[in-house]
PLY file of the C-alpha trace (Angstrom):
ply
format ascii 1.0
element vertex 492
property float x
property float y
property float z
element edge 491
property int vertex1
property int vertex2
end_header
-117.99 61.76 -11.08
-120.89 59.16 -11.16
-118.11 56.05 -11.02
-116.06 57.53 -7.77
-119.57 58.25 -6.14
-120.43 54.60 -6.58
-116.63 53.21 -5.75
-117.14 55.00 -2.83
-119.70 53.37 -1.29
-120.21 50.45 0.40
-121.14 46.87 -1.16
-124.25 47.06 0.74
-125.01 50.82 -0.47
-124.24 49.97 -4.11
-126.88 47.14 -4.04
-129.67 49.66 -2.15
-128.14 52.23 -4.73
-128.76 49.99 -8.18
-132.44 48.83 -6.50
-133.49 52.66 -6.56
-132.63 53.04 -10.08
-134.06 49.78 -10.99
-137.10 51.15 -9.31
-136.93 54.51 -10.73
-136.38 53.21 -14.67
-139.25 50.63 -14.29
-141.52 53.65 -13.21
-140.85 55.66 -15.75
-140.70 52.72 -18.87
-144.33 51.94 -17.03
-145.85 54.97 -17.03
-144.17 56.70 -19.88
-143.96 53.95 -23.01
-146.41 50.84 -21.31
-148.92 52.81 -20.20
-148.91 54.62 -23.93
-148.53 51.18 -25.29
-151.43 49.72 -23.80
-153.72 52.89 -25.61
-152.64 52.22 -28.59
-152.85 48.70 -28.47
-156.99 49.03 -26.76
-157.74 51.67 -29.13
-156.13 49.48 -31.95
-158.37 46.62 -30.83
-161.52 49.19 -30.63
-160.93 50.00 -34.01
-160.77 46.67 -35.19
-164.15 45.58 -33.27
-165.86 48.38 -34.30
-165.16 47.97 -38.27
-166.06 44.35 -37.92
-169.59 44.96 -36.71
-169.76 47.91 -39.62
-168.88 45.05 -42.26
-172.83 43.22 -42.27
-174.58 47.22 -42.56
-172.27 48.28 -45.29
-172.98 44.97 -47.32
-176.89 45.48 -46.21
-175.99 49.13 -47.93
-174.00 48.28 -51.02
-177.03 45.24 -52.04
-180.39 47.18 -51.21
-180.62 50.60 -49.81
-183.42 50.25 -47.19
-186.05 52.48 -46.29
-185.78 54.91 -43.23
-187.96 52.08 -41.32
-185.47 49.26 -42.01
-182.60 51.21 -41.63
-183.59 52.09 -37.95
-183.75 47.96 -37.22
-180.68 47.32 -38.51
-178.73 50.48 -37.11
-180.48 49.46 -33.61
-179.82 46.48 -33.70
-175.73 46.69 -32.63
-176.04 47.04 -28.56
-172.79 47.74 -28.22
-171.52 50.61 -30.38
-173.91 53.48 -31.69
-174.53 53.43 -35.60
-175.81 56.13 -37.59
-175.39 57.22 -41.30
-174.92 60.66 -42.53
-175.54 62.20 -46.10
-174.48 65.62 -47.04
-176.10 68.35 -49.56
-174.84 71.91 -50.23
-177.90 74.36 -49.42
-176.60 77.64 -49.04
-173.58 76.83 -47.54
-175.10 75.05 -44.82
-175.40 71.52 -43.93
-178.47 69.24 -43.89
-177.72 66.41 -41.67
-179.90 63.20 -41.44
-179.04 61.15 -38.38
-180.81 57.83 -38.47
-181.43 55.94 -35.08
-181.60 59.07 -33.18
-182.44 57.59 -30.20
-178.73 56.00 -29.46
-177.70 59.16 -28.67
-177.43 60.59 -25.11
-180.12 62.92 -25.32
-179.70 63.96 -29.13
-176.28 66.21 -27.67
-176.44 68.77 -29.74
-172.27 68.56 -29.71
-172.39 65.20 -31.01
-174.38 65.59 -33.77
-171.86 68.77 -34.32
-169.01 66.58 -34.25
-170.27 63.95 -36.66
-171.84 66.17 -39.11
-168.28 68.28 -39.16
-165.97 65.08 -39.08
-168.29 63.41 -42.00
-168.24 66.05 -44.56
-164.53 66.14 -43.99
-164.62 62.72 -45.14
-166.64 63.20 -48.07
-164.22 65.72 -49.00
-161.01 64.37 -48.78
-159.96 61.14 -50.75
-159.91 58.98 -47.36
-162.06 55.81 -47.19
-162.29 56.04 -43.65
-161.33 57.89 -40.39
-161.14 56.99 -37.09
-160.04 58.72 -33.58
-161.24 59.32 -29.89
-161.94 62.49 -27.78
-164.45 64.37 -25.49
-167.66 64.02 -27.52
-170.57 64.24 -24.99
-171.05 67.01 -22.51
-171.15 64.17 -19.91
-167.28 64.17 -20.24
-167.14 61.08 -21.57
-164.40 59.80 -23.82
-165.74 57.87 -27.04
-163.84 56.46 -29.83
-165.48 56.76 -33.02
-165.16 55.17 -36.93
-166.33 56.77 -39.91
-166.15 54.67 -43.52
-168.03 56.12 -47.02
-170.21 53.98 -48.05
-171.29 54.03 -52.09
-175.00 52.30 -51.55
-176.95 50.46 -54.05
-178.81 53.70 -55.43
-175.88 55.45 -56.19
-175.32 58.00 -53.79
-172.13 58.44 -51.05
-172.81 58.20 -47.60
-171.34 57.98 -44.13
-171.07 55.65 -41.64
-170.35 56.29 -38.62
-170.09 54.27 -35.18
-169.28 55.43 -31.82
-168.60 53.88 -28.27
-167.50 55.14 -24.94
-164.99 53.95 -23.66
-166.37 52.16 -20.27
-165.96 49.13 -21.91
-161.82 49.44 -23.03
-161.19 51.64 -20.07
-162.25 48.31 -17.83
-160.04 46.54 -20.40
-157.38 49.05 -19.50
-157.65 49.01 -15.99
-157.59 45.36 -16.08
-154.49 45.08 -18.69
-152.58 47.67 -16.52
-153.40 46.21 -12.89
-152.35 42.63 -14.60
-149.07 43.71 -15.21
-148.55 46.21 -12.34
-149.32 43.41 -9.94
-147.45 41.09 -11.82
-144.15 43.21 -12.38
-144.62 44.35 -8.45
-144.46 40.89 -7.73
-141.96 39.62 -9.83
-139.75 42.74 -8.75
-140.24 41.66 -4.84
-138.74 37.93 -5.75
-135.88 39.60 -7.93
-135.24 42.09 -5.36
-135.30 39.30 -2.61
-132.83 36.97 -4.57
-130.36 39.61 -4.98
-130.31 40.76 -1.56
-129.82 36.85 -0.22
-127.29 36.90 -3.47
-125.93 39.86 -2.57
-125.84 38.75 1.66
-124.09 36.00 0.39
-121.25 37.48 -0.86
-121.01 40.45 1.75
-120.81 37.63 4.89
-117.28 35.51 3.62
-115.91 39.16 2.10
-116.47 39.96 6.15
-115.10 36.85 7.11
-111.92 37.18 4.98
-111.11 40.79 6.21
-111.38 39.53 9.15
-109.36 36.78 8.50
-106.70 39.14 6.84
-107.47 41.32 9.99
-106.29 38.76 12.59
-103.17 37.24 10.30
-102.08 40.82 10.37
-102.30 41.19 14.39
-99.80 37.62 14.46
-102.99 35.49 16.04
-103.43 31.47 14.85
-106.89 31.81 12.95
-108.18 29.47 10.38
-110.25 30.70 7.69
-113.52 27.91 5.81
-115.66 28.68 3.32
-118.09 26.43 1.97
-117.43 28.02 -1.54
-116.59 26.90 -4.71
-116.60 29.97 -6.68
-114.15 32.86 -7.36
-114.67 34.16 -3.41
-113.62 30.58 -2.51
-110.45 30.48 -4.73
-109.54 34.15 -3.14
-109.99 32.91 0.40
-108.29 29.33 -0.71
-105.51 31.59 -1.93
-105.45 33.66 1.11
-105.15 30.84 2.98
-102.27 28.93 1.32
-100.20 32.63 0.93
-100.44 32.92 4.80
-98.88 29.33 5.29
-96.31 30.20 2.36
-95.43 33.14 4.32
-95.02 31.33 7.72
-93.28 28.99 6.30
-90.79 31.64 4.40
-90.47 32.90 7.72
-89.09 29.97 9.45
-87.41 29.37 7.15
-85.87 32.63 6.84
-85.20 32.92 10.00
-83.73 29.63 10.36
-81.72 30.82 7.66
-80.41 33.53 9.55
-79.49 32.13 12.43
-77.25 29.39 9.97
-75.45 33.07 8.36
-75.47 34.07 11.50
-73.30 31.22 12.49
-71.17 30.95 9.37
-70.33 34.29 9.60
-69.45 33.97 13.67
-67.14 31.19 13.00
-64.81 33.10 10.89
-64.88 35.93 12.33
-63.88 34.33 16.10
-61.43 32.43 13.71
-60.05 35.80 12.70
-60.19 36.99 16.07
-58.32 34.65 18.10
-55.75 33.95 15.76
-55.15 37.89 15.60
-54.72 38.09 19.56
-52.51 35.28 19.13
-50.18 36.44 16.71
-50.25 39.68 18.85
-49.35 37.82 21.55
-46.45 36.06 19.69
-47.84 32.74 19.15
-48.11 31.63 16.41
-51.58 28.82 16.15
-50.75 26.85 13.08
-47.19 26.87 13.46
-45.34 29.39 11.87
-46.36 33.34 11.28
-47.20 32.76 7.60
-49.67 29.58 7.87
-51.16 31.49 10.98
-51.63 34.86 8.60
-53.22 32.41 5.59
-55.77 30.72 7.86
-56.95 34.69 8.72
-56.81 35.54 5.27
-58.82 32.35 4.22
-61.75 33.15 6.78
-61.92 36.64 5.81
-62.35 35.41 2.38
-64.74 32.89 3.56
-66.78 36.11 4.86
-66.27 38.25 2.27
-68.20 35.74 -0.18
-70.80 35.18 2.11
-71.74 39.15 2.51
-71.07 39.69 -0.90
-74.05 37.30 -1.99
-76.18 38.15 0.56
-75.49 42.02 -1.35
-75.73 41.12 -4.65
-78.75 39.01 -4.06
-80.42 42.28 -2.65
-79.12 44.40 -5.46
-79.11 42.01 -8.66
-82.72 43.56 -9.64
-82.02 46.84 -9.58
-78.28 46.76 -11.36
-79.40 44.25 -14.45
-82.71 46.58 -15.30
-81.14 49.66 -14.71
-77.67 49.08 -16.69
-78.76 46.19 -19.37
-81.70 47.85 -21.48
-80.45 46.96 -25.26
-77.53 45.02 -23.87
-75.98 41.63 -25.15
-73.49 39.27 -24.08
-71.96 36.60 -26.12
-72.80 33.56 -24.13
-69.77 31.81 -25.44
-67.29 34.09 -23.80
-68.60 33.86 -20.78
-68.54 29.72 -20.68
-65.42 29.36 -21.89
-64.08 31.98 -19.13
-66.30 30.59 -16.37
-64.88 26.65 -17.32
-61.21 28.45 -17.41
-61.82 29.80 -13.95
-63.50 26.57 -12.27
-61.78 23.89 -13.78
-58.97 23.51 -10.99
-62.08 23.49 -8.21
-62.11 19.50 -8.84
-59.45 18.49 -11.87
-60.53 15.32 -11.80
-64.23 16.02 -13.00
-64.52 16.08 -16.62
-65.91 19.66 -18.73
-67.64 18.83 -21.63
-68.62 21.71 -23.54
-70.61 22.04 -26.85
-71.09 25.73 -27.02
-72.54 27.73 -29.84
-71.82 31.62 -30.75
-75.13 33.13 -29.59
-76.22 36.29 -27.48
-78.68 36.46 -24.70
-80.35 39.94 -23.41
-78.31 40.70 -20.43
-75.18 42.16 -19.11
-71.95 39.96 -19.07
-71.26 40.03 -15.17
-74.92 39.02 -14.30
-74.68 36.23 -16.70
-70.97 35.13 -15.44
-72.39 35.06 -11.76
-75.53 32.91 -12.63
-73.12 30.71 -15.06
-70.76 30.24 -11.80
-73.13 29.89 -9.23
-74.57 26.83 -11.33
-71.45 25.38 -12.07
-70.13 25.49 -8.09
-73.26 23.89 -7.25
-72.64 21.20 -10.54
-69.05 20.77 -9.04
-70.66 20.22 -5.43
-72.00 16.80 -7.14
-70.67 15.66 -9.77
-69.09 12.42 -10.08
-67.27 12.19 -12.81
-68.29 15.09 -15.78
-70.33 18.13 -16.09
-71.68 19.04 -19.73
-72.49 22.25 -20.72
-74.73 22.98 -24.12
-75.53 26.13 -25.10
-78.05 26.77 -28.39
-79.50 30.03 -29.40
-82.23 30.92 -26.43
-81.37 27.75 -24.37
-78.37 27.07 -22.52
-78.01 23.79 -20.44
-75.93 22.47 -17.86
-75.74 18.73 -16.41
-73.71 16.93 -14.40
-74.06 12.73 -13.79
-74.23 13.38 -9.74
-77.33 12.34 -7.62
-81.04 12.94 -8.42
-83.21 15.46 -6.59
-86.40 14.44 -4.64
-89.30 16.06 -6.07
-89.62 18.07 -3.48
-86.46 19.59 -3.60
-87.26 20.48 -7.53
-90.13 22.60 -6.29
-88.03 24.56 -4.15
-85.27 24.51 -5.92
-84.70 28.58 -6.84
-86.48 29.71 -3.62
-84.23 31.58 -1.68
-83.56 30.69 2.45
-83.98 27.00 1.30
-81.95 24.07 2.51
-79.98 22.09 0.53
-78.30 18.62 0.10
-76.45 18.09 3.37
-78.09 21.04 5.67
-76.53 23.70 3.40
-77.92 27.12 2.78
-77.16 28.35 -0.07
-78.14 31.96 -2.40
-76.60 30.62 -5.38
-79.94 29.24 -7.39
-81.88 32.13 -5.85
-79.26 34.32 -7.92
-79.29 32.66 -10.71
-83.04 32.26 -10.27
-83.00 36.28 -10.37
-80.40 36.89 -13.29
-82.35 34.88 -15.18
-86.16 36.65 -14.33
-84.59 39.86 -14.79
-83.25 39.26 -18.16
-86.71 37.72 -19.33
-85.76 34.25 -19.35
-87.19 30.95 -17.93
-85.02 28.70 -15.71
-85.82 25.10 -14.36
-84.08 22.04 -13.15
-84.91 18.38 -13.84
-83.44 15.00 -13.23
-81.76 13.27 -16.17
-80.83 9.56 -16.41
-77.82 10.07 -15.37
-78.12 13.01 -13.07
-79.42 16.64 -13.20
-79.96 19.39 -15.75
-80.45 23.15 -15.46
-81.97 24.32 -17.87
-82.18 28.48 -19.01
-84.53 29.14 -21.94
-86.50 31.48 -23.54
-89.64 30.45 -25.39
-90.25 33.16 -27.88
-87.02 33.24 -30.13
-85.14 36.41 -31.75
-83.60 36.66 -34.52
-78.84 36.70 -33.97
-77.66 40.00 -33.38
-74.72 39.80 -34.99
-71.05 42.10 -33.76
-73.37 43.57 -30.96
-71.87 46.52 -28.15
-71.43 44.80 -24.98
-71.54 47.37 -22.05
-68.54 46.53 -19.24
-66.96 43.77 -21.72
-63.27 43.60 -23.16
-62.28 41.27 -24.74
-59.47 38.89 -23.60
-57.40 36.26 -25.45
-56.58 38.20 -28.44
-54.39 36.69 -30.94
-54.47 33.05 -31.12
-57.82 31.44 -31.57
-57.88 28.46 -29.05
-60.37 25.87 -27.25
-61.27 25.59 -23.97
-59.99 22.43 -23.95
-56.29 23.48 -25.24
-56.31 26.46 -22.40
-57.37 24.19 -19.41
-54.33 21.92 -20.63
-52.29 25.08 -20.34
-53.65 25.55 -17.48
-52.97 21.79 -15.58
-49.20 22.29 -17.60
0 1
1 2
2 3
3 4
4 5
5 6
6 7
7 8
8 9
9 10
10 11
11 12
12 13
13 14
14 15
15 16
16 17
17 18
18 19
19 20
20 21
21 22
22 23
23 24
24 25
25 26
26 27
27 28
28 29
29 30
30 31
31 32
32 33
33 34
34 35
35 36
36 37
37 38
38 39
39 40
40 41
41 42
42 43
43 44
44 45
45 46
46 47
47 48
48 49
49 50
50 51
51 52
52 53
53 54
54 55
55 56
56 57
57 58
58 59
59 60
60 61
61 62
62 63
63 64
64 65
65 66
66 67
67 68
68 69
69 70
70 71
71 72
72 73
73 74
74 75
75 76
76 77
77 78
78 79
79 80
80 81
81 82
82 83
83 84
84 85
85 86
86 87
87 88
88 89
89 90
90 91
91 92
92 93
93 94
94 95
95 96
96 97
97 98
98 99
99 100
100 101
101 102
102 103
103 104
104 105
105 106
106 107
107 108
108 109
109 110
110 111
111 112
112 113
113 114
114 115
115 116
116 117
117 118
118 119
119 120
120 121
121 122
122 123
123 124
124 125
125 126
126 127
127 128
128 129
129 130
130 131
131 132
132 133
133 134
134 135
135 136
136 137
137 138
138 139
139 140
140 141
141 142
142 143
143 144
144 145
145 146
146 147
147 148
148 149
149 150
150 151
151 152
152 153
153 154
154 155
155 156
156 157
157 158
158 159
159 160
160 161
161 162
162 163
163 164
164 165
165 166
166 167
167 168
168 169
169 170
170 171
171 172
172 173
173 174
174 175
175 176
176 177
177 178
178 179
179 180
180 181
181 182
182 183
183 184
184 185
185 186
186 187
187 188
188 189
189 190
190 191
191 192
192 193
193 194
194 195
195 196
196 197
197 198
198 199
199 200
200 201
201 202
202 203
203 204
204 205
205 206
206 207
207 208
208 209
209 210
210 211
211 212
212 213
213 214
214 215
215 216
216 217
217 218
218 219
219 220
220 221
221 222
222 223
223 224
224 225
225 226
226 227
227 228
228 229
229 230
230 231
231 232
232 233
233 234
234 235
235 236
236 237
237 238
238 239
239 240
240 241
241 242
242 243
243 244
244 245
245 246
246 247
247 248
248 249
249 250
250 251
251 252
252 253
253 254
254 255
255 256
256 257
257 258
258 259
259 260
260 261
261 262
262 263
263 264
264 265
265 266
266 267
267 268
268 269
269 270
270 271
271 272
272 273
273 274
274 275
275 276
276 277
277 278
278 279
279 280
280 281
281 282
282 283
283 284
284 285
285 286
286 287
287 288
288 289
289 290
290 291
291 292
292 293
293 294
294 295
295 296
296 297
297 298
298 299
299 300
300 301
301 302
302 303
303 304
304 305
305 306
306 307
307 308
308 309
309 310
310 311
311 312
312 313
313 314
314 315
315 316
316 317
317 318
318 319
319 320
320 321
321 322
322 323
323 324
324 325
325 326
326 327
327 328
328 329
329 330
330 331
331 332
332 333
333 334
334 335
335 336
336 337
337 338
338 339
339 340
340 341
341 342
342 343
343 344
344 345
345 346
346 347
347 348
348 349
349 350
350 351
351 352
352 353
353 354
354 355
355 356
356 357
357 358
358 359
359 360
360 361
361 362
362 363
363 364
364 365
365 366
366 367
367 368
368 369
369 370
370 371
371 372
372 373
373 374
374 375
375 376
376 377
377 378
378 379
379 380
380 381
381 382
382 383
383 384
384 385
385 386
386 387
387 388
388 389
389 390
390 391
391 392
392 393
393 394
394 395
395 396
396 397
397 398
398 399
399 400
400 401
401 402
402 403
403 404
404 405
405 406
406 407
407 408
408 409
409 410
410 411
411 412
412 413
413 414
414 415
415 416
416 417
417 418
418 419
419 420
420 421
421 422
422 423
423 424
424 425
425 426
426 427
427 428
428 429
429 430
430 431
431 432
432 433
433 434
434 435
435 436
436 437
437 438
438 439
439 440
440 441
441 442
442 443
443 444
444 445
445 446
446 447
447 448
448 449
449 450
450 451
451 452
452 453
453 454
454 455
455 456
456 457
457 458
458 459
459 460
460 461
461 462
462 463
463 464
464 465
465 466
466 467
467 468
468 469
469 470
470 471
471 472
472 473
473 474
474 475
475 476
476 477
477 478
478 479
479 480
480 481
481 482
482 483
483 484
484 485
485 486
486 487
487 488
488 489
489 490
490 491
């Protein structure tokens, strides 16, 4: 509930929102565990002081009890804390308490001298060497902190020594310690809080820019987007900027694209149309009836390829993942079918094949089209042989026509791109497509002699061996021959 609050909010109100909770969990780790803290560590420190100053009366003790005279000199003689020893005998069950240096006290409180006698013959009953604590002790509401240590003196006998102090002097300590770091945390809390709100500002202004940006682009008007940024907002808007010129540039593209299918689909079909009227008419264009009839069947044929890539590149996606989940096709087959098919496009360009038995992931007609549409466009340039290799993951096809210009290699797969000579052509983008679909990589490179198109896969899988091909039967029973012997059967 807590994480969709604070998704819903606002950059701005998230910031305000963490400050508050900064602020709250610094009040309460102040005045909950560094205000305690602080106690312990002054009454600590209190304790320590007020043993050290003990250490020189209980050696004075130990070496040569004094008389009551001396011991009134040297217990007066600490300014700072009150000393006073305390000796215990059982009369009747009551007390007899000697005090010596009476005149430390604040008016001899009676409660005091109460307190001491009772915490001192606790002492000299338990097996403690010493106690020590802090409370309420005069009727002046006063806080002390007091030490109490037996003492074994030189004549024998077990007393008490006990020291007291109020606590104006660590409370001024205290107030000091805490307004230190109070001031100190307030003011290092005001710079952190000041950074992140100019950090903060300076990530809120170029996200406001960019929607804006993304705001305009939407709306179709020229804007131009700079950031001064190097960081991961200045890849994003970088990125932003280079998709919207991709995009225009797809566009024009496209629809220069369009206009070309546009017009290769209009010639044909005027083709068609006058030569129908014609024969209708009785005349006959190119001659006789029959050549008139082929030149209409050869346009329509001309447009039925041309709509039937532009529907299969639409549709290629959906039909290979929804039909070709566990699917293999012998990649053999299909080469030695495609070359049987293509080889009387241009006889006098020489197929080289050195083809291996292997399977790729796929369905057999997606893999004949992309197979095809390469070797048409191989066949558009050739010169005098195309080779085809194919290896287990990596099938290649090359051909000793003319190099492509670097730029052309970029674009190479992209569909609505022109080609060699003005031409625009959806057979790479298919292939580009049958071969994403299927998981595979495909690229094309020059070679010293010409190009290469190359379809790979880096992460290799063990041969499926006799695998169930969906859609495939298999042709050419009987007599096991090569391609090479059936395209001579063929030109025979």
């Amino acid at each position: 509930m807590i994480s969709r609050f604070f998704k819903k909010l606002s950059l701005t109100q998230q910031v305000l929102f963490m400050i508050l909770l900064f602020i709250g969990f610094f009040g309460t780790f102040f005045f909950f565990f560094l205000s305690n803290n602080i106690d312990n560590t002054i009454a600590n420190q209190m304790y320590m002081t007020m043993s050290n100053r003990q250490q020189p009366i209980i050696a004075y003790l130990k070496s040569n009890y004094p008389g009551l005279d001396e011991i009134y000199e040297i217990l007066g003689a600490d300014d700072i804390q009150t000393n006073c020893i305390v000796s215990k005998s059982k009369v009747t069950g009551k007390t007899n308490m000697t005090v010596i240096n009476p005149n430390d006290l604040v008016e001899n409180d009676e409660s005091l001298l109460r307190f001491i006698a009772t915490q001192a013959d606790a002492l000299l009953e338990s097996d403690s060497d010493q106690k020590e604590g802090q409370g309420a002790l005069v009727s002046h509401n006063e806080q002390y902190y007091y030490l109490m240590k037996k003492v074994q003196t030189s004549t024998g006998r077990t007393v008490v020594l006990a020291s007291f102090m109020n606590d104006s002097y660590p409370q001024s300590i205290r107030n000091t310690l805490v307004d230190s770091t109070v001031y100190g945390t307030i003011l290092a809390f005001c710079v952190f809080i000041i950074g992140m709100m100019i950090w903060v500002f300076s990530i809120i202004h170029p996200l406001n820019q960019i929607k804006n940006y993304i705001a305009q682009v939407k709306q179709g008007k020229e804007v131009e987007l700079h950031l001064n940024r190097n960081d991961e907002i200045g890849e994003v808007a970088m990125e932003l900027v280079n998709m919207k010129d991709e995009l225009q540039k797809q566009e024009k593209v496209k629809e220069e694209m369009i206009h070309n299918i546009s017009h290769d689909l209009k010639t044909p079909i005027a083709t068609i149309k006058s030569y129908s009227e014609s024969i209708k008419d009785g005349i006959y264009p190119y001659g006789t009836l029959e050549k008139s009839v082929d030149v209409i069947l050869d346009n329509a044929n001309r447009l039925e390829a041309k709509v039937h890539n532009l529907l299969y590149l639409n549709r290629i996606e959906y039909l290979i993942t929804s039909d070709a989940e566990g699917v293999v096709t012998n990649m053999k087959d299909v080469v030695e079918e495609v070359v049987l098919n293509s080889v009387v496009i241009r006889p006098e360009i020489r197929i080289i094949t050195d083809v291996e038995e292997v399977f790729f992931d796929g369905l057999l007609e997606s893999w004949r089209v992309c197979i095809e549409n390469i070797m048409e466009n191989a066949f558009r340039y050739a010169k005098s042989y195309i080779q085809i290799k194919v290896r287990e993951n990596d099938l290649e096809i090359s051909n000793d026509g003319p190099k492509m210009p670097e730029d052309r290699i970029e674009t190479l797969f992209k569909p609505y791109e022109k080609g060699e000579g003005g031409r625009f052509g959806l057979g790479l983008s298919i292939v580009s497509r049958v071969v994403k679909a299927n998981k595979y990589h495909v690229k094309g490179y020059n070679t010293e002699d010409g190009v290469c198109f190359k379809i790979y896969r880096n992460v290799e899988k063990p041969k499926k061996k006799n695998p169930e091909r969906k859609g495939w039967k298999k042709e050419h029973e009987g007599k096991k021959e090569t391609t090479e012997e059936k395209i001579k059967e063929q030109g025979e």
